[in-house]
C-alpha angles and dihedrals in degrees: 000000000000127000112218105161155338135188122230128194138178128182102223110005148054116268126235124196158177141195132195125186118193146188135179089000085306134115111242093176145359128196131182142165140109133275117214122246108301089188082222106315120107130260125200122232115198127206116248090198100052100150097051110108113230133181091200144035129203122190119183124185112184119170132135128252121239121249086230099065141329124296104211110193137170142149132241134174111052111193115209135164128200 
């Protein structure tokens, strides 16, 4: 398959990621950066390496929450291609 996008989104942060695609136990990208705050609507994230077959995706969020109230965050709309 091929991984073209997804759409990120977070409530009250910015949003780090990254984004690992692999194939045959090896990774084929990587990409990683932050999306500024989306105040809870989504984002999308394209794949710079949308032509690169993969047998496996891998999609990590990682941000703190704030002392003050909850962050909740997620990620719809993955985008694949056989």
């Amino acid at each position: 398959m091929r991984f073209q996008s997804v759409d990120l989104y977070s409530s009250v942060t910015r949003i780090p990621y990254t984004i690992t695609g692999v194939r045959n136990d090896q990774a084929v990208f990587s990409l990683t950066d932050t999306l500024p705050n989306t105040f809870g609507a989504s984002r999308t994230v394209a794949n710079s390496h949308p032509t690169d077959l993969i047998d496996t995706l891998v999609i990590e969020r990682t941000n703190s929450t704030p002392a003050c109230c909850s962050n909740p965050m997620g990620l719809d709309n993955i985008v694949v291609v056989r």
